[in-house]
C-alpha distance (Angstrom), angle and dihedral (degrees) to the residues before:
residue distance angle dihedral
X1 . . .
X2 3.73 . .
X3 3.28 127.5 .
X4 3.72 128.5 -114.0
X5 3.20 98.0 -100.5
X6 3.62 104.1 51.6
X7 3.83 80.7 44.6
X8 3.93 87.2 63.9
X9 3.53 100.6 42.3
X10 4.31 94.1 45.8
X11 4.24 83.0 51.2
X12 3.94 82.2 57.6
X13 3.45 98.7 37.7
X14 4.10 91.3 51.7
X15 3.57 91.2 40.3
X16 3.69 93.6 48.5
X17 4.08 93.8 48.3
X18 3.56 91.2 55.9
X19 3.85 92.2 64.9
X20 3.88 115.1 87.1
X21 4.14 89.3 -148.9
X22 3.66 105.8 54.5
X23 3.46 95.5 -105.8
X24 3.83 150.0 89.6
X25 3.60 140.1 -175.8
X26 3.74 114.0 -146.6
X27 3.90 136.7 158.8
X28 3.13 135.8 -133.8
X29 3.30 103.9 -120.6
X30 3.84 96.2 54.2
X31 3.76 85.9 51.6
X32 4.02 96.4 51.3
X33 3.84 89.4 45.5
X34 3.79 92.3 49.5
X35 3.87 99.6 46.7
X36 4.48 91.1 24.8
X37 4.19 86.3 -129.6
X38 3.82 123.8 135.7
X39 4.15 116.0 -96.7
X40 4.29 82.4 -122.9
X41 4.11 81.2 69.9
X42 3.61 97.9 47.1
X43 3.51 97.2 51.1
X44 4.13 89.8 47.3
X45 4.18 89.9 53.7
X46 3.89 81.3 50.0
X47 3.73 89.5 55.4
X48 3.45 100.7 41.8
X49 3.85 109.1 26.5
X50 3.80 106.6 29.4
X51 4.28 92.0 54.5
X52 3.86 132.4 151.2
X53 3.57 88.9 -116.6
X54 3.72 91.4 56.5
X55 4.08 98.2 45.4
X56 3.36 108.8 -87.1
X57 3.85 145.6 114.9
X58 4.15 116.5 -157.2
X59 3.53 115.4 -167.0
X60 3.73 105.3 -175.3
X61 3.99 138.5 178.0
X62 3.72 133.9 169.2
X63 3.58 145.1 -142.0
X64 3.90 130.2 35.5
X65 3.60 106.9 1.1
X66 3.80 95.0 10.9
X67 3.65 123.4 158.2
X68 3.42 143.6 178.8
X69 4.07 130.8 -135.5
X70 3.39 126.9 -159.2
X71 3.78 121.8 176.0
X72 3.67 119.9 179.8
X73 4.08 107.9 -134.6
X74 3.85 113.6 -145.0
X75 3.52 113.3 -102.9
X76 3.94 97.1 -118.3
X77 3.77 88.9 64.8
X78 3.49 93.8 57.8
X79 4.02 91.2 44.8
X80 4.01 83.8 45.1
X81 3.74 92.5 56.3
X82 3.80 100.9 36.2
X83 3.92 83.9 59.3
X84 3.71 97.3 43.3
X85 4.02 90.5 50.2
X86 4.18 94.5 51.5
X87 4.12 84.4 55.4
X88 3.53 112.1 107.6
X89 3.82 149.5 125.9
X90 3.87 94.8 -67.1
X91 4.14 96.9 55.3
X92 3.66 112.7 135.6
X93 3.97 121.8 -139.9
X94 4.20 77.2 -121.7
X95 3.95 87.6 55.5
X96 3.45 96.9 55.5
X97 3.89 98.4 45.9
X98 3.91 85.7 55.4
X99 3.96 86.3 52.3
X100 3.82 93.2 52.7
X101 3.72 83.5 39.6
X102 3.53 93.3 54.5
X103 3.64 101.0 42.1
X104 4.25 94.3 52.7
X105 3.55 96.8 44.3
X106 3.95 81.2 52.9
X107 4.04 96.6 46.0
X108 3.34 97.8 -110.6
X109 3.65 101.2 121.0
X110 3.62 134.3 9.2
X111 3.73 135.6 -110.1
X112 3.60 93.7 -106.1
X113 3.80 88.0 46.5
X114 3.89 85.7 53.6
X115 3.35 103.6 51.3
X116 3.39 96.3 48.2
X117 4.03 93.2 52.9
X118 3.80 81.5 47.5
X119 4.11 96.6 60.3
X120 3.72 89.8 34.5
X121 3.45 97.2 59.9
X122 4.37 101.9 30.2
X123 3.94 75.1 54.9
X124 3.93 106.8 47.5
X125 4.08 94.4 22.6
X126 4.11 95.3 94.5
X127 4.03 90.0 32.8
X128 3.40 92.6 66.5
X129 3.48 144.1 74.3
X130 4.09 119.8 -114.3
X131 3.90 91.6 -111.9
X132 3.93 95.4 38.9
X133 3.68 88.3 47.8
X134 4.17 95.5 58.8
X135 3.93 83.9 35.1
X136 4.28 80.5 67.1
X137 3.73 98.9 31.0
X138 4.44 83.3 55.7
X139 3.37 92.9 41.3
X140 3.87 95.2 49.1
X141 3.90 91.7 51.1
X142 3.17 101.1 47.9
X143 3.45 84.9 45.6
X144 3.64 85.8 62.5
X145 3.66 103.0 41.4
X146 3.81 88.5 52.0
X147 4.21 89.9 59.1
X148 4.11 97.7 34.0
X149 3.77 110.5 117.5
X150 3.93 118.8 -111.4
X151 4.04 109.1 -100.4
């Protein structure tokens, strides 16, 4: 048998896929009653299973009319901003063909898409001063991440 907190977080997880917008707005309560747990062990699945990293956003407040929110960000936006935030002064030339790399073999751009960050950047790279050049490279992703399609 499971244990309780896997319990918790496959309630969530169910009632969360049954939503057509990524999100759901439970309580506590409901949830204790329906898997007979402690609120204390909700709240740690929350903060250990239901993470940033992992996908998701938890809005959560207590007491008398509490609730909790969890919406389930799509995975490009996380891949999006996990690129944008290792962009800085010291990116290589070689580090950002392994990001374009890395983000067609995954789907999120296109090979058209590609080879036009490729020329861009083999042009403008030595014009360009360190900070200017990350300035682009940010701007360009997020650029992208703001027009990707939903999953």
């Amino acid at each position: 048998m499971s244990n309780i907190a896997d319990l918790i977080e496959h309630y969530i997880l169910q009632r969360l896929a049954a939503q057509q917008n990524r999100n759901v707005i439970l309580r506590r309560a409901d949830i204790a009653d329906a898997i007979e747990c402690a609120p204390s062990q909700i709240s740690y699945v929350l903060n250990t299973r239901f993470t940033s990293d992992k996908g998701f956003v938890v809005e959560s407040r207590r007491g008398l009319g509490g609730f909790i929110r969890i919406t389930r960000a799509p995975l490009q936006d996380l891949v999006y901003s996990d690129l944008i935030s290792k962009v800085n002064a010291d990116t290589t030339l070689k580090d950002l063909h392994h990001m374009i790399e890395y983000m067609l073999r995954h789907g999120l751009i296109k090979n058209r898409e590609a080879a036009l960050l490729y020329q861009a950047f083999n042009d403008i790279y030595d014009k360009l001063s360190s900070t200017d050049r990350a300035d682009f490279l940010r701007s360009l992703l997020i650029t992208l991440a703001d027009f990707s399609e939903e999953e």
